[in-house]
DRENMI-469529 format. One record per residue (C-alpha): residue in one letter; x, y, z. Coordinates in pm, whole numbers, plus 50000, padded with zeros to 5 digits. Example, Ala and Ser with C-alpha at 12.3 -4.5 7.8 and 13.67 -1.06 7.14 Angstrom:
# DRENMI-469529
a512304955050780/s513674989450714/
# end
This chain:
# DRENMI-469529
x485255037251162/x484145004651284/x483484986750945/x487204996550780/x488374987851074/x487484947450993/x488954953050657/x492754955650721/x495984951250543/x498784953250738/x501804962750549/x505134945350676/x509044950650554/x511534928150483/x514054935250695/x515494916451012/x512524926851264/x510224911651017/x509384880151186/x508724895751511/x506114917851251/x504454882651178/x504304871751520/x502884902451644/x499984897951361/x496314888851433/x495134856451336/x494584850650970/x495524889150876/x495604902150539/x499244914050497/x500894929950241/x504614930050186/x506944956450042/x509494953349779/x512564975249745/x516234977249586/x518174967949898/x516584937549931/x515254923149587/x511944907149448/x513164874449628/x513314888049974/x509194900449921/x508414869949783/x510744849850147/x508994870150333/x505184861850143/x506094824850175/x506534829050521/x503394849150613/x501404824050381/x502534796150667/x502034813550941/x498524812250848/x498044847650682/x496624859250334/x499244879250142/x499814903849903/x503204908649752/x504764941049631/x506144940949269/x508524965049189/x508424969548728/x512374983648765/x513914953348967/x512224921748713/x514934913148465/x513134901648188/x510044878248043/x512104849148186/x511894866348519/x508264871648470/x507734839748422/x509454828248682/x507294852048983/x504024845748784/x504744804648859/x505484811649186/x501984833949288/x500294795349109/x502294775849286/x501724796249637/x497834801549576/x498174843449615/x495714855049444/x496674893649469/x499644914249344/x500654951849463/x502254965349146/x504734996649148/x507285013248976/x510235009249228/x512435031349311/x515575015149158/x517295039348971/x518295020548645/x515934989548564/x517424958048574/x515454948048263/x512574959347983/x510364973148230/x510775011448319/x506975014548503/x504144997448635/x501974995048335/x505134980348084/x505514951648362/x501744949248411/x501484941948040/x503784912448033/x502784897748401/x499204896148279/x499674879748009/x501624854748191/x500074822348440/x499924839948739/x496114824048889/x495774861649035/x491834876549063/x493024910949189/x495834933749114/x496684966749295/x498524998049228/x499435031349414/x497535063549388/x499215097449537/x496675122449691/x499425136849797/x501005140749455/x504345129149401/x507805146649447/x508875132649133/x506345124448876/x503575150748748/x500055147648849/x499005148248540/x501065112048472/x500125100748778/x496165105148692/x496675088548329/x498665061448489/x496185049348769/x493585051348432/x495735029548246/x496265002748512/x492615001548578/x491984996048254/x494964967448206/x493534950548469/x489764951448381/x490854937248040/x492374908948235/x488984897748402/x490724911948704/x489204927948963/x491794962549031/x492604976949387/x494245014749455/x496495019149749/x496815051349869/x500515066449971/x500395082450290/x498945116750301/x498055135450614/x495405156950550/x491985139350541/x490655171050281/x492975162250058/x491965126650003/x488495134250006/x488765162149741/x491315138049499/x488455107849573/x486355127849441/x487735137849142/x488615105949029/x485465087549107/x484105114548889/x486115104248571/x485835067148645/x488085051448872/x486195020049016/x488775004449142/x487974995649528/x490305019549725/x492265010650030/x493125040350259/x496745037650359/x497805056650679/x500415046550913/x500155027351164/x500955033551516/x504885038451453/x507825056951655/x507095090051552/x510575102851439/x510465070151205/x507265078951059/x508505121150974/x511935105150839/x510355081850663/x508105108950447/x510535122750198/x511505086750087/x507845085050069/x507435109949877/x504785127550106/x506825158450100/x503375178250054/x501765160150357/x504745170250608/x504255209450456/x500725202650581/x502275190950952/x504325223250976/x501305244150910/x499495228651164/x500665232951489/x498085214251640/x498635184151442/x502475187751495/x502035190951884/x499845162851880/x502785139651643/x505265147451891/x503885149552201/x503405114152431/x502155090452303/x502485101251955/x500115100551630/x496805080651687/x495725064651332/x491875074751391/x492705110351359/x492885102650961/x490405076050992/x487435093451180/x487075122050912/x486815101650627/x484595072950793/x480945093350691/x482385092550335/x483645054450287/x480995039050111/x480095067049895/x483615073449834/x484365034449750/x487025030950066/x487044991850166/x489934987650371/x492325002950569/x496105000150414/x498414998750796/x502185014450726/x503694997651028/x507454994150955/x507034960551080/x506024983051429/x503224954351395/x502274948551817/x501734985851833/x499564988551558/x497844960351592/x497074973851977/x495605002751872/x493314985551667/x491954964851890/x491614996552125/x489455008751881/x487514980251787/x486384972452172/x485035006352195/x482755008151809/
# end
């Protein structure tokens, strides 16, 4: 575990406990931050600003549904030049109704490419998990297509994983798309060390519905989530450490919901005793 372990992105929210999130941060972290409806593009890209001057690296969430249009695009692509960030988390979103052109990922990944943006890396999300609301089959063709948007770019690509609680199940959907040719380096995302009741509320949003069906069926794992002191991160870790290289796992993507000092103790924990 020990070399994912010094490849880390912790993943922060913005919402009012964030700056206590970016206190509670190692020094010069690589932190990414999320993007949803409630708060807007401009909120991620506050909150960015504000981790870049704290010292940080960053990597800001995009969300295709909540840009309004190439004016728009033009308007986040000047400010990842003007900032120096040189990575980009591109999703989807969960908005309900766009607010402009751009219904998914690769329609807004088409336009922000083409745009001045001074990126060298661009991520998306993967699902070993699946998805509760998009077919695996579109999910598989999408990550494809990204990968391939990106490449075109001269971009180096990145896959996030969504959280999924069975270690088999990563390993066996790793597997299968390595085999078909995804190269994209992969970042493992697990949560963090969080209050348990937020993390198992937190997984239908998620859409890790098959990951908590997993939970229930293990007791073991269930007794372990609930009882004190709660879910330990290296459960998911340890399994898949044999595999990392050959599997092409780099880094270590930290759910905290901003439960940052936690987190970041159980790391260290972990890292004093490699």
């Amino acid at each position: 575990m020990s070399s994912l372990l010094d490849h880390v992105i912790i993943e922060i929210v913005p919402l009012k406990s964030a700056p206590a999130a970016v206190a509670a941060l190692r020094p010069e972290s690589t932190v990414s931050v999320t993007c949803s409806p409630a708060k807007g593009i401009e909120a991620t890209l506050e909150l960015a600003s504000a981790v870049l001057a704290a010292g940080h690296l960053v990597i800001p969430h995009l969300a295709a549904r909540m840009v309004e249009g190439p004016e728009h695009v033009a308007r986040i692509a000047a400010w990842f030049k003007r900032e120096g960030v040189r990575s980009v988390f591109v999703i989807g979103g969960d908005q309900e109704a766009p607010s402009g052109p751009y219904g998914d990922g690769i329609e807004f990944l088409r336009a922000f490419l083409a745009a001045d943006h001074g990126l060298t890396a661009v991520g998306f999300a993967a699902y070993p998990d699946g998805h509760t609301m998009i077919d695996r089959r579109v999910l598989h063709e999408a990550t494809h297509a990204k990968q391939a948007l990106v490449e075109a770019a001269g971009l180096a690509p990145f896959v996030s994983t969504q959280m999924c609680f069975d270690p088999g199940t990563i390993r066996t959907w790793l597997e299968a798309e390595r085999a078909v040719g995804l190269r994209a380096s992969l970042h493992l995302g697990i949560p963090g060390v969080v209050d348990r009741t937020k993390l198992l509320t937190m997984g239908a949003r998620l859409g890790i519905g098959t990951s908590l069906r997993f939970l229930k069926k293990n007791r073991a794992t269930v007794g372990r989530l609930l009882s004190p002191g709660g879910y330990d991160p290296s459960a998911l870790v340890r399994p898949l450490e044999a595999d990392a290289e050959r599997l092409g796992i780099d880094a270590l993507h930290l759910f905290t919901f901003n439960e940052v000092e936690q987190t970041e103790r159980w790391r260290e924990s972990a890292l004093a005793t490699r």
